[in-house]
PyMOL CGO cylinders between C-alpha atoms (Angstrom):
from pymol import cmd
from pymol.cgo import CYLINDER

trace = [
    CYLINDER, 50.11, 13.24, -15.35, 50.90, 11.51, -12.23, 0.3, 1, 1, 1, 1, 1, 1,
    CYLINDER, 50.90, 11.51, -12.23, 53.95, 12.88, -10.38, 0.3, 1, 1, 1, 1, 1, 1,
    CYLINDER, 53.95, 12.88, -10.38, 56.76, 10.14, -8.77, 0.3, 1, 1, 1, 1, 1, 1,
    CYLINDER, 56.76, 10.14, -8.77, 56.42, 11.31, -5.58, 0.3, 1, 1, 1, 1, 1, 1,
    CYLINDER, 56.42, 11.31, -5.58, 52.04, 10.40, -5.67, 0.3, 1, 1, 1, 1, 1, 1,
    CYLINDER, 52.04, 10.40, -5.67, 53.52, 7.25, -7.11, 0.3, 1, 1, 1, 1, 1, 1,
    CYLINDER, 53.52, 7.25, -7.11, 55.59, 6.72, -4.51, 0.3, 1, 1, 1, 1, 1, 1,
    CYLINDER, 55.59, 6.72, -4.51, 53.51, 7.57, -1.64, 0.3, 1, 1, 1, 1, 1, 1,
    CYLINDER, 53.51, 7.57, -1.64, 50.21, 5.26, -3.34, 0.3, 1, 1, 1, 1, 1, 1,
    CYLINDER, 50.21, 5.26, -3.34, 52.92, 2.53, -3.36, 0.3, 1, 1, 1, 1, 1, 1,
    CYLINDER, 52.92, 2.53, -3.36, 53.24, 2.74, 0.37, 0.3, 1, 1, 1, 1, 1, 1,
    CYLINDER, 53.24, 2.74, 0.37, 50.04, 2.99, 1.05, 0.3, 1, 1, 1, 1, 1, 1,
    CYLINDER, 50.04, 2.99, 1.05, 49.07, -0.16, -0.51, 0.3, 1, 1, 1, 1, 1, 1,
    CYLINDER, 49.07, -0.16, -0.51, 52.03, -2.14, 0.95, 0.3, 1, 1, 1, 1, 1, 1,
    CYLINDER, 52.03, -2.14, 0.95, 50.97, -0.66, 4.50, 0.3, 1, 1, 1, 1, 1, 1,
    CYLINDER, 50.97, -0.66, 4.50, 47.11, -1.46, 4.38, 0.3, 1, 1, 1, 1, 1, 1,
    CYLINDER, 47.11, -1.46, 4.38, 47.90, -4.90, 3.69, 0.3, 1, 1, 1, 1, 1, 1,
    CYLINDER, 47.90, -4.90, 3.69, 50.50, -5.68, 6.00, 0.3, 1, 1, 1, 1, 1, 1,
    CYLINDER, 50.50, -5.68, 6.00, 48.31, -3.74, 8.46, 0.3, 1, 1, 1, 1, 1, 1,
    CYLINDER, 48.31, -3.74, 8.46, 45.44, -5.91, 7.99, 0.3, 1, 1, 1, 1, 1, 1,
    CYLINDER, 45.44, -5.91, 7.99, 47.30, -9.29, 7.97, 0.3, 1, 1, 1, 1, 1, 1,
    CYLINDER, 47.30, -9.29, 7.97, 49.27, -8.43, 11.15, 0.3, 1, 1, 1, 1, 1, 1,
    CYLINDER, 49.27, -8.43, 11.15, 47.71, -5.06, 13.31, 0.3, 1, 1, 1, 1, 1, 1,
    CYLINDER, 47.71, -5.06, 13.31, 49.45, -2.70, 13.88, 0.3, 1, 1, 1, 1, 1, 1,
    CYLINDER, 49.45, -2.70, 13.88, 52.01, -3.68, 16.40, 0.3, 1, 1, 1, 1, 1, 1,
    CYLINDER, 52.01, -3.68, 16.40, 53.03, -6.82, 14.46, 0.3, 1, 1, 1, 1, 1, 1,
    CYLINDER, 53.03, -6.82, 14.46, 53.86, -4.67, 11.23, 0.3, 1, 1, 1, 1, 1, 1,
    CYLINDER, 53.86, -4.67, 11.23, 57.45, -3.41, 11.08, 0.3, 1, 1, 1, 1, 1, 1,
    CYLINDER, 57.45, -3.41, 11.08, 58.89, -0.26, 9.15, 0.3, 1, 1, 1, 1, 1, 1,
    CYLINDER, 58.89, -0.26, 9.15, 60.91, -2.75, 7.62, 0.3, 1, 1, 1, 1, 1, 1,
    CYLINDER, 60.91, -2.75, 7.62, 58.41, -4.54, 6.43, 0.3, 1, 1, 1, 1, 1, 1,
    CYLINDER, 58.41, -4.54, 6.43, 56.49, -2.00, 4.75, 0.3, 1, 1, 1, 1, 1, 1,
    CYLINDER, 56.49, -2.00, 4.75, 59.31, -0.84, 3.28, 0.3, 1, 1, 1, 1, 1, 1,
    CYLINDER, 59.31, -0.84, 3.28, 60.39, -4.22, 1.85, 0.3, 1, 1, 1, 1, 1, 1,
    CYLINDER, 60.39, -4.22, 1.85, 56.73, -4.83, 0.43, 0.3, 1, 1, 1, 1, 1, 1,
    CYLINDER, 56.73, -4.83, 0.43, 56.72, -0.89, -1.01, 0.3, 1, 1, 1, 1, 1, 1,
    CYLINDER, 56.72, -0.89, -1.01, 60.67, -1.51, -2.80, 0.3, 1, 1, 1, 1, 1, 1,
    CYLINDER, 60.67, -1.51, -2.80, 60.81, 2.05, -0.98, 0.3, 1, 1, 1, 1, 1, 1,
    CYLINDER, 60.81, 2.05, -0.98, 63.09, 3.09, 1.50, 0.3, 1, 1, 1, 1, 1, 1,
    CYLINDER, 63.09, 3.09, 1.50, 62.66, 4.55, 4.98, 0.3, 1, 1, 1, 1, 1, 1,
    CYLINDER, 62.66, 4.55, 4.98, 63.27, 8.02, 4.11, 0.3, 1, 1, 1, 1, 1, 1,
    CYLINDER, 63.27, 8.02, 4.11, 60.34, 7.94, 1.76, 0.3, 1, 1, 1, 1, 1, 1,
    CYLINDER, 60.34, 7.94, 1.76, 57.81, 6.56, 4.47, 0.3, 1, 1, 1, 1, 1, 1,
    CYLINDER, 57.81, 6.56, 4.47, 59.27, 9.41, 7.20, 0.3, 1, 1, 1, 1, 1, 1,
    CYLINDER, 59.27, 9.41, 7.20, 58.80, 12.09, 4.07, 0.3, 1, 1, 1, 1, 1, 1,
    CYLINDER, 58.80, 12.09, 4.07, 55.33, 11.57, 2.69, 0.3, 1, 1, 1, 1, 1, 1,
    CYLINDER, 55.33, 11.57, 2.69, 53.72, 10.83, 6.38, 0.3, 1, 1, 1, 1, 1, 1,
    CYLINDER, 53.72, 10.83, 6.38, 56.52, 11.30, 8.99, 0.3, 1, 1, 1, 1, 1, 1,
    CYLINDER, 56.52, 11.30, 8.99, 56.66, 7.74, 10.19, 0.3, 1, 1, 1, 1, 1, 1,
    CYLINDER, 56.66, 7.74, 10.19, 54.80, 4.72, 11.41, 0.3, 1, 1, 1, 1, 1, 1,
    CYLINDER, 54.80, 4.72, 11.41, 52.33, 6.78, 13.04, 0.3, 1, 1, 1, 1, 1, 1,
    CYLINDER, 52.33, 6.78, 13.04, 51.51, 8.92, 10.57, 0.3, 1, 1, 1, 1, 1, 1,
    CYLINDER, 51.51, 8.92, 10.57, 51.34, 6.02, 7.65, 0.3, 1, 1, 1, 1, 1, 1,
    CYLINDER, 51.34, 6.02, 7.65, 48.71, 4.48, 10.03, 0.3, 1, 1, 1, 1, 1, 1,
    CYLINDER, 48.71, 4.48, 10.03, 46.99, 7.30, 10.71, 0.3, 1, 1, 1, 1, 1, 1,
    CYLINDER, 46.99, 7.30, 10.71, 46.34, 7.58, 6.91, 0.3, 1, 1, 1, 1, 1, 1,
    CYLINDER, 46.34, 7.58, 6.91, 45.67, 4.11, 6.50, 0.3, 1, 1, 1, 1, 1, 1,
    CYLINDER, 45.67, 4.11, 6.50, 42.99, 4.42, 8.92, 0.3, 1, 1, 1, 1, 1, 1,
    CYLINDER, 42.99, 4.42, 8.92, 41.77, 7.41, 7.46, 0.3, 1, 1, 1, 1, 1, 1,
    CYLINDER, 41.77, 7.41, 7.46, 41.04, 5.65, 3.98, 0.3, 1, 1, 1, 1, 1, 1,
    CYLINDER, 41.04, 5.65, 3.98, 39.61, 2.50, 5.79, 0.3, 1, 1, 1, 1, 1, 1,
    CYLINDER, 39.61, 2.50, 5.79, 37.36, 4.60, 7.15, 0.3, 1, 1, 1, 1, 1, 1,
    CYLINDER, 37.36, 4.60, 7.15, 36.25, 6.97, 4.86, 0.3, 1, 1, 1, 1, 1, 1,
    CYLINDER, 36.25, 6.97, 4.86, 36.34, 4.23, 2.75, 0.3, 1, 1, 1, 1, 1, 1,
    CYLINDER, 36.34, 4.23, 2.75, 33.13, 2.29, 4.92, 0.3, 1, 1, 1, 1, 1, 1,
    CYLINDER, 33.13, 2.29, 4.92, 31.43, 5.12, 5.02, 0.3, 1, 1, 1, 1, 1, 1,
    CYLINDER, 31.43, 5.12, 5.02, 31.78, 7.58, 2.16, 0.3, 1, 1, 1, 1, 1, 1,
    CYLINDER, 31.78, 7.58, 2.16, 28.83, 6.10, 0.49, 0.3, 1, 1, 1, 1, 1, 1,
    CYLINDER, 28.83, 6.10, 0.49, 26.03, 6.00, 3.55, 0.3, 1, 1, 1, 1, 1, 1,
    CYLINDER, 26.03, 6.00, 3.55, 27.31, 10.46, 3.80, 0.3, 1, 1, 1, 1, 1, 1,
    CYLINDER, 27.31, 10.46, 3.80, 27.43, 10.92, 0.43, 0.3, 1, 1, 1, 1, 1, 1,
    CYLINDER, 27.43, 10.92, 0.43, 23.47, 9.71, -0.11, 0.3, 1, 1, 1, 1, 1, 1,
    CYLINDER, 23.47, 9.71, -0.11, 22.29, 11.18, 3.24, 0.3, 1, 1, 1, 1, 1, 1,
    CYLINDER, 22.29, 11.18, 3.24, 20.44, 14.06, 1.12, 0.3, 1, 1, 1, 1, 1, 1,
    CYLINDER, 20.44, 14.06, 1.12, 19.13, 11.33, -1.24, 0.3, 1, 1, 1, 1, 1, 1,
    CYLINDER, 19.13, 11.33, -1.24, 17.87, 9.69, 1.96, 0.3, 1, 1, 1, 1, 1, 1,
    CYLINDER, 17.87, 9.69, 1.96, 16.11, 12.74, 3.43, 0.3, 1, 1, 1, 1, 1, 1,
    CYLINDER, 16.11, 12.74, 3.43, 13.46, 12.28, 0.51, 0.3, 1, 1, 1, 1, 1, 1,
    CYLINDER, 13.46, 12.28, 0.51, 12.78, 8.96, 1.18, 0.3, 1, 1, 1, 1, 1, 1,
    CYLINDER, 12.78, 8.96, 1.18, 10.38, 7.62, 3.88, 0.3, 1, 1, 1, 1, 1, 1,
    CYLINDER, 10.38, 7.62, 3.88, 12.04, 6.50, 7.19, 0.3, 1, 1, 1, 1, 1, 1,
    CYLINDER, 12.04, 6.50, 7.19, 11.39, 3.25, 6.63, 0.3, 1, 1, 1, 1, 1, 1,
    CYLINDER, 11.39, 3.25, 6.63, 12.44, 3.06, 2.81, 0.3, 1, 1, 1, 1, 1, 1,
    CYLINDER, 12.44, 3.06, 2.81, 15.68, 4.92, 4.34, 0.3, 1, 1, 1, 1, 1, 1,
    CYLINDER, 15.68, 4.92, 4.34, 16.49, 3.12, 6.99, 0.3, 1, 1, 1, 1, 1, 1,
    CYLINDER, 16.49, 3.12, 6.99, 16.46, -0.10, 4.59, 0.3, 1, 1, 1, 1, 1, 1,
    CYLINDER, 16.46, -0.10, 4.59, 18.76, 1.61, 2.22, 0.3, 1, 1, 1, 1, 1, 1,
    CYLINDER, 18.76, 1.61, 2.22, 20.90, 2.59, 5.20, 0.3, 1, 1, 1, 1, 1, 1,
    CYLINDER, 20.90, 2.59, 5.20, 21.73, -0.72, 6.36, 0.3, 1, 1, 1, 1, 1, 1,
    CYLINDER, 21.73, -0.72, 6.36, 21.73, -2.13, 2.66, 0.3, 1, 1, 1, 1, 1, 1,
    CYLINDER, 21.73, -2.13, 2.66, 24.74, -0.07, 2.42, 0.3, 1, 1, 1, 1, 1, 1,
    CYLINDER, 24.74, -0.07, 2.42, 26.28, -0.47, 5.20, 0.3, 1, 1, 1, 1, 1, 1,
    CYLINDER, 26.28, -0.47, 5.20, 26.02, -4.16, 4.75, 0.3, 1, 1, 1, 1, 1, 1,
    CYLINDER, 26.02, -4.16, 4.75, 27.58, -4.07, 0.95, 0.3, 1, 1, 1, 1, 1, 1,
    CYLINDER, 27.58, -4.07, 0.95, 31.13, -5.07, 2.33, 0.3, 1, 1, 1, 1, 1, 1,
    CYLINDER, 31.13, -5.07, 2.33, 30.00, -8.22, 3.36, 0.3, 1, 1, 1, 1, 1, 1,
    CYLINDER, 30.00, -8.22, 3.36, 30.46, -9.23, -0.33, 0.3, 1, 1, 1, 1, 1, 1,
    CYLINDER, 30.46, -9.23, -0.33, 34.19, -7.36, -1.12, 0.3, 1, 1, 1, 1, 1, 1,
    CYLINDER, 34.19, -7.36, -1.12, 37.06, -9.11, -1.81, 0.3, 1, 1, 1, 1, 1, 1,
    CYLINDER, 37.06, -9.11, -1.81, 39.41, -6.72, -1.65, 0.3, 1, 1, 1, 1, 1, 1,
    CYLINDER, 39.41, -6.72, -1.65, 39.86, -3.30, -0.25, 0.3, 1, 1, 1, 1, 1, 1,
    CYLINDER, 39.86, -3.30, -0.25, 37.06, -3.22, 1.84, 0.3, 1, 1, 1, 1, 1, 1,
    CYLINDER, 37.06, -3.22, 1.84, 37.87, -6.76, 3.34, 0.3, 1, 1, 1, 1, 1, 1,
    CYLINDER, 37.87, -6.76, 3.34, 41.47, -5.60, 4.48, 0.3, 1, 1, 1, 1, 1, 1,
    CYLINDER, 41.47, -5.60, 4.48, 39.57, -2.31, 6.10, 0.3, 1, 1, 1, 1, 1, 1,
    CYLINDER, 39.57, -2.31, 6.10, 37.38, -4.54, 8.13, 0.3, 1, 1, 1, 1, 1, 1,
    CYLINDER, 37.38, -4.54, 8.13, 40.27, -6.74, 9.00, 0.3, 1, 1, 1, 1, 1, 1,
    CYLINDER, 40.27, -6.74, 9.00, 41.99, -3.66, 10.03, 0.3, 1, 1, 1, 1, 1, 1,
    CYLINDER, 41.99, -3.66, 10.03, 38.99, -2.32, 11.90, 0.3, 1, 1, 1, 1, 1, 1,
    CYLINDER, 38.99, -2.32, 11.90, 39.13, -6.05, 13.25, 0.3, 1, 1, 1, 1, 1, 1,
    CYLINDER, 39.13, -6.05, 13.25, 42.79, -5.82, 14.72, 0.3, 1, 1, 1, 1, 1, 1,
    CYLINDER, 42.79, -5.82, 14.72, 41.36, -2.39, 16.50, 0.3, 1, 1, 1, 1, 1, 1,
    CYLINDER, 41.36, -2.39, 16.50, 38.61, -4.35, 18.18, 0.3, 1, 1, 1, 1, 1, 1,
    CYLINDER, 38.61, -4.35, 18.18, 41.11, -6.56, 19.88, 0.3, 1, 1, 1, 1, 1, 1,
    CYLINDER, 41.11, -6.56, 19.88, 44.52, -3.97, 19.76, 0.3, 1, 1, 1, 1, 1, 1,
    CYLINDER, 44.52, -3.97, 19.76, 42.84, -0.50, 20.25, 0.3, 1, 1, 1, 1, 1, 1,
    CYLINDER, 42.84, -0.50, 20.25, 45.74, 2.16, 19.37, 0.3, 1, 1, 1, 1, 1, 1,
    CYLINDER, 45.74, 2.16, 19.37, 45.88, 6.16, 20.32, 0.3, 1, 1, 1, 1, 1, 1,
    CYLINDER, 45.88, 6.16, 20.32, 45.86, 6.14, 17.06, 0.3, 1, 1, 1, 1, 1, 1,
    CYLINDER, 45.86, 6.14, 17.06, 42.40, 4.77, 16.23, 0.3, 1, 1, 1, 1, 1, 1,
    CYLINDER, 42.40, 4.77, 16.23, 41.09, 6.41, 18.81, 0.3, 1, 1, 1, 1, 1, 1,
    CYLINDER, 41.09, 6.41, 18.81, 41.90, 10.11, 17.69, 0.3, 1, 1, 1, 1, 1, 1,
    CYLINDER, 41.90, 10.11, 17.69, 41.25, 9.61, 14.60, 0.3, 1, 1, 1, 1, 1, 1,
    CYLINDER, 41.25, 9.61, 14.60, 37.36, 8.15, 15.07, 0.3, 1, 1, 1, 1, 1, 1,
    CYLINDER, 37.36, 8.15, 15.07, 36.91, 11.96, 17.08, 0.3, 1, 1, 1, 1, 1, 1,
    CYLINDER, 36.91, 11.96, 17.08, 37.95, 13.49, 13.87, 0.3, 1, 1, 1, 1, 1, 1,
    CYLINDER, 37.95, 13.49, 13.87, 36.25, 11.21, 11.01, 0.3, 1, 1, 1, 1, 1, 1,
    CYLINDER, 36.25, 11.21, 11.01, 33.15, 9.78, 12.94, 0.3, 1, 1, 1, 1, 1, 1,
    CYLINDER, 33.15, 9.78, 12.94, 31.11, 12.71, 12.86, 0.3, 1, 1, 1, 1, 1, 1,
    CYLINDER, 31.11, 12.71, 12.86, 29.75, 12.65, 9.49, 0.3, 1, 1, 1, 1, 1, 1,
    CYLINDER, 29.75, 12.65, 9.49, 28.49, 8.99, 9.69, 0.3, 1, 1, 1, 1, 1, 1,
    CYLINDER, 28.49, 8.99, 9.69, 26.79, 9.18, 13.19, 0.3, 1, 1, 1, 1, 1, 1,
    CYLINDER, 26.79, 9.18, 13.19, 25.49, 12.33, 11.89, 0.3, 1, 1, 1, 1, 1, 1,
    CYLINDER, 25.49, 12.33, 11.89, 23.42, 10.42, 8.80, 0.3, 1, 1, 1, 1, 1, 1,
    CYLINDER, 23.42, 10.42, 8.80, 22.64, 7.74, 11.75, 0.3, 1, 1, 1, 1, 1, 1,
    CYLINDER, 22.64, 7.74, 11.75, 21.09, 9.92, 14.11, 0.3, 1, 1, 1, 1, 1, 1,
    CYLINDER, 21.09, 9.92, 14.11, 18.89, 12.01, 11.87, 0.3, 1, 1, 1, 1, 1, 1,
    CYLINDER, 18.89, 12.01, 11.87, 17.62, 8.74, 10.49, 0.3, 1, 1, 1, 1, 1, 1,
    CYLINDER, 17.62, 8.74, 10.49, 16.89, 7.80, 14.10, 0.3, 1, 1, 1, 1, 1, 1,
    CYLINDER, 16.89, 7.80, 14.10, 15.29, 11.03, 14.93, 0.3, 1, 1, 1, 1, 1, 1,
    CYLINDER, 15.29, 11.03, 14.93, 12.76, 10.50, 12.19, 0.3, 1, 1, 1, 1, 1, 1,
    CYLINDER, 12.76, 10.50, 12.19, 11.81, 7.11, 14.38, 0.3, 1, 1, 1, 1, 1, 1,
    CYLINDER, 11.81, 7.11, 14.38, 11.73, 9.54, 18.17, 0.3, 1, 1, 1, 1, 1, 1,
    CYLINDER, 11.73, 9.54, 18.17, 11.77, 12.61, 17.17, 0.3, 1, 1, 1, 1, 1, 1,
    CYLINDER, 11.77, 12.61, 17.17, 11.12, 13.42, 20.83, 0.3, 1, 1, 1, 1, 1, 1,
    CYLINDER, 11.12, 13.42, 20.83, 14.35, 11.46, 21.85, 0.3, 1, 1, 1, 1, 1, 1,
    CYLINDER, 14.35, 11.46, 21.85, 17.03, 13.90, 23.39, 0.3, 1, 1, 1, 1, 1, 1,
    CYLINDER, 17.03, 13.90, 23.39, 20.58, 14.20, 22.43, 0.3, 1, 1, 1, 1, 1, 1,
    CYLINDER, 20.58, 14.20, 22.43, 21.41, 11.38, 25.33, 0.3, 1, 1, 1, 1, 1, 1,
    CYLINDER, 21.41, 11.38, 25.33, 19.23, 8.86, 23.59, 0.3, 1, 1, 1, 1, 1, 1,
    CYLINDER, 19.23, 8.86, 23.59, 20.01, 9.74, 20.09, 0.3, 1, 1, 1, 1, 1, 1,
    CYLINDER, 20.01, 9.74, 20.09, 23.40, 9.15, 20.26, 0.3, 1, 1, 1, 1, 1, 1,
    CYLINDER, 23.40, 9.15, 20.26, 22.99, 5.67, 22.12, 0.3, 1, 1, 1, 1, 1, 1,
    CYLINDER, 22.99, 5.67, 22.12, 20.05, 4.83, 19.37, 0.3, 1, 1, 1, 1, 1, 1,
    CYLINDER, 20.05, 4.83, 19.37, 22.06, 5.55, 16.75, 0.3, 1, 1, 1, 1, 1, 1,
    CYLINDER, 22.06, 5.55, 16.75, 25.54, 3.77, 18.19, 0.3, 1, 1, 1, 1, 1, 1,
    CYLINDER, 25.54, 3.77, 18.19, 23.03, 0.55, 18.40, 0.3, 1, 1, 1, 1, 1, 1,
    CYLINDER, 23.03, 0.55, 18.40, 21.76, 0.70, 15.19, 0.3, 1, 1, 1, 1, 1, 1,
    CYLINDER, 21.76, 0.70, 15.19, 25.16, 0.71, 13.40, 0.3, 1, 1, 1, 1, 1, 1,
    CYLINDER, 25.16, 0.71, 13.40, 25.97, -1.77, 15.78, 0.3, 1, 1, 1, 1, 1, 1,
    CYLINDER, 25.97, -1.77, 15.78, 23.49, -4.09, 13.83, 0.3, 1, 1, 1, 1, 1, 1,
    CYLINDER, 23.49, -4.09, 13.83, 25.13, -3.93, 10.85, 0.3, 1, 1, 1, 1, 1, 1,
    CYLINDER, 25.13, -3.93, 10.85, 28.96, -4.03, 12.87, 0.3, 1, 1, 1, 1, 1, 1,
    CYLINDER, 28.96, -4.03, 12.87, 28.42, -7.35, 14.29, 0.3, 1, 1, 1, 1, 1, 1,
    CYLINDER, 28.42, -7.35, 14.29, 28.34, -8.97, 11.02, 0.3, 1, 1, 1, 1, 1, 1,
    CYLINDER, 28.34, -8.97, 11.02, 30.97, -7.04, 9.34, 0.3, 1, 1, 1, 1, 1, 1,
    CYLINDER, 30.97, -7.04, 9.34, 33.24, -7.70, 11.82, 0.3, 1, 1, 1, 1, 1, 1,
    CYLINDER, 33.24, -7.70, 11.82, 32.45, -11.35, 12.10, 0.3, 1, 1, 1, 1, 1, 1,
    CYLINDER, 32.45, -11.35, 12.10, 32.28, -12.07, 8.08, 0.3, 1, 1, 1, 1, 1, 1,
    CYLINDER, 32.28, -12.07, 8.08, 34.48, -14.41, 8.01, 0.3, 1, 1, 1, 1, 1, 1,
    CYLINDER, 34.48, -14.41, 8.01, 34.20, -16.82, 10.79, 0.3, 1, 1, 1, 1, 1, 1,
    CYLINDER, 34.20, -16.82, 10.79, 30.11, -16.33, 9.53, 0.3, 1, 1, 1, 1, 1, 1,
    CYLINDER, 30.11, -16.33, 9.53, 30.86, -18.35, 6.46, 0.3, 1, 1, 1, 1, 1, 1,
    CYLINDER, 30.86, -18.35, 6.46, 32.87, -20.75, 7.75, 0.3, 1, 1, 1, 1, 1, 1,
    CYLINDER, 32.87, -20.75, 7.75, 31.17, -24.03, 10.00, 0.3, 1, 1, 1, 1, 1, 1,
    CYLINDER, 31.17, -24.03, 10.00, 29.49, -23.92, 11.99, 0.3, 1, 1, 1, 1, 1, 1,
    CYLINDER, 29.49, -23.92, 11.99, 27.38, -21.41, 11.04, 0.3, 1, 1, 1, 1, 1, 1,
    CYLINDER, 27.38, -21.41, 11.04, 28.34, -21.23, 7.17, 0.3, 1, 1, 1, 1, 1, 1,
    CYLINDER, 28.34, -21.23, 7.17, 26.55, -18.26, 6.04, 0.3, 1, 1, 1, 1, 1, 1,
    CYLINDER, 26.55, -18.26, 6.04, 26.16, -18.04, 2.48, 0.3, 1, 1, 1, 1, 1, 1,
    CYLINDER, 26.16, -18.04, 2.48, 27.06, -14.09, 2.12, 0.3, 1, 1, 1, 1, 1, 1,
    CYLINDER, 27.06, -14.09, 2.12, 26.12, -13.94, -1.54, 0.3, 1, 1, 1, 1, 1, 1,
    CYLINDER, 26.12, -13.94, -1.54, 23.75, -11.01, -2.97, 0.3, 1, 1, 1, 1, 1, 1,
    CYLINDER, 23.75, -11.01, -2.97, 20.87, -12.78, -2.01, 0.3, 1, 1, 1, 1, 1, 1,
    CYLINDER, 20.87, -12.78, -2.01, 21.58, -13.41, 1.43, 0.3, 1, 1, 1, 1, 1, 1,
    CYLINDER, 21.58, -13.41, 1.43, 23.11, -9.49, 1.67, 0.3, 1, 1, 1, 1, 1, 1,
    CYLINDER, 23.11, -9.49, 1.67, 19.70, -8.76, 0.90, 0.3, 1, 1, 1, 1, 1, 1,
    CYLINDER, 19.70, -8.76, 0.90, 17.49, -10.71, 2.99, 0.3, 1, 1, 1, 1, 1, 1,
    CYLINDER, 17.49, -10.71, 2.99, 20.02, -9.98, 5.67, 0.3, 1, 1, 1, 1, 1, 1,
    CYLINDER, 20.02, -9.98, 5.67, 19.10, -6.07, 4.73, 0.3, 1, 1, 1, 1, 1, 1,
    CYLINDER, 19.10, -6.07, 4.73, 15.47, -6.27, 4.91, 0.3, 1, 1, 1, 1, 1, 1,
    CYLINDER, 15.47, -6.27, 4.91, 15.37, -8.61, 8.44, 0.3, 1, 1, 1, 1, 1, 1,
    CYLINDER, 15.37, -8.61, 8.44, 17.28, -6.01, 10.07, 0.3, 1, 1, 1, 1, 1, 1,
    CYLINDER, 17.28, -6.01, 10.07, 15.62, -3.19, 8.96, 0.3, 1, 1, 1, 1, 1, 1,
    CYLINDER, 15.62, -3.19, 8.96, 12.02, -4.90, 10.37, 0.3, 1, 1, 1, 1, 1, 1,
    CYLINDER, 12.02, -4.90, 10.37, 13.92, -5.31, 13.65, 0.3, 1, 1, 1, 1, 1, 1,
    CYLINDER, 13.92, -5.31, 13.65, 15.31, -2.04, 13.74, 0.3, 1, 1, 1, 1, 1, 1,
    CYLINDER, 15.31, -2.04, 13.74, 12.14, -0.54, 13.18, 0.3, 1, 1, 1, 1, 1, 1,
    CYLINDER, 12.14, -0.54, 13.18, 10.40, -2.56, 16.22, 0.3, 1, 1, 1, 1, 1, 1,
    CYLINDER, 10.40, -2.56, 16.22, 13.13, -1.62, 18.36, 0.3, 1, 1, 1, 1, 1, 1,
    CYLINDER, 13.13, -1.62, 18.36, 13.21, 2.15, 17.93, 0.3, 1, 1, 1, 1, 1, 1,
    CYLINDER, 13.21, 2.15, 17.93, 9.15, 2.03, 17.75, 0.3, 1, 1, 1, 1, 1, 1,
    CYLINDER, 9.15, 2.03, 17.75, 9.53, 0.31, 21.34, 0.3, 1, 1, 1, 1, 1, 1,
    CYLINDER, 9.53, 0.31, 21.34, 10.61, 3.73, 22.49, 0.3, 1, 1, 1, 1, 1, 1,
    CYLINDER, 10.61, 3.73, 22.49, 8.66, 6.19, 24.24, 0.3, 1, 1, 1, 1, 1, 1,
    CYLINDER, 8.66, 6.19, 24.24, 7.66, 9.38, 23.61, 0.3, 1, 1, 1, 1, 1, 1,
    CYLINDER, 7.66, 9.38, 23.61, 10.84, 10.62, 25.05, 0.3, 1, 1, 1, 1, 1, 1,
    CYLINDER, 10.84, 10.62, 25.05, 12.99, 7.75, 23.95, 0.3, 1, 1, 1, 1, 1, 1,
    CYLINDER, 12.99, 7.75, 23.95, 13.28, 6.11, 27.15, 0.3, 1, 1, 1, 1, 1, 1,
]
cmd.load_cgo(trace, "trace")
């Protein structure tokens, strides 16, 4: 049975990632949170000692929330062959092209951090990141497995950074000029195109990544 208090604090973390990803941030008010929750302040300074702290968390699920899925299936990955991997690597990372919901308002908020950076955001990517760029690099190790630590890290920054660009940019994508059709169709093309272009770039590499 679900306690009040869990009730409670799911209730303000709803209102928060929504106001957070129509406004940043800056632009959202305790007040407002607590108006869109029907909490009051106390509640918000109990469950996650302020506006800090309710961001921090926010963040938190945004992010876990992108990239849950690509750690959870590393192993899966491992047994696959780098190329077959590296396809269902950016097939998942491209998945929230097509959400509606949640994982729209993450990538808004992720959005708002792009153009507002906060201390915030930036501790918490030192704590959460690790796991992710860990499934990137050994996928791009498979590709140089010569490549030191230097290049690894860069390789595998740039190959996320495929997949980013699009996220990020989903929604001006679809609208004119460009009017991408992000359906499951185009998701998929847009899978397999990157993956062929990924895998010329990293093969471009030599022996020692450089």
């Amino acid at each position: 049975m679900t306690r009040p208090s869990e009730v409670t604090r799911d209730r303000i973390m709803k209102a928060a990632e929504r106001l957070f990803a129509e406004r940043g941030y800056d632009g959202t008010s305790i007040r407002a949170i607590v108006a869109k929750a029907r909490v009051n302040q106390a509640a918000i300074n109990y469950h996650f000692d302020g506006k800090e702290g309710l961001y921090r968390e926010v963040l938190r699920a945004a992010f876990r929330g992108m990239t849950e899925d690509q750690v959870s299936h590393a192993q899966d990955m491992k047994t696959m062959s780098r190329e077959d991997a590296l396809g269902e690597f950016i097939r998942r990372q491209l998945r929230p092209l097509m959400a509606r919901d949640e994982s729209s308002r993450h990538m808004r908020i992720f959005n708002w951090e792009t153009v507002r950076p906060t201390p915030v955001f930036r501790s918490l990517v030192a704590e959460e990141a690790a796991p992710f760029m860990g499934v990137a690099a050994d996928l791009v190790r498979r590709f140089m497995p010569d490549a030191d630590r230097r290049t690894l890290t860069v390789a595998s920054i740039w190959l996320i950074g495929q997949c980013g660009v699009f996220l990020r940019n989903r929604d001006r994508l679809s609208e004119p000029p460009i009017g991408l059709n992000l359906d499951d169709a185009m998701v998929e093309w847009l899978a397999k195109a990157i993956s062929r272009w990924v895998v010329a770039g990293l093969g471009g590499f030599g022996p020692r990544g450089v």
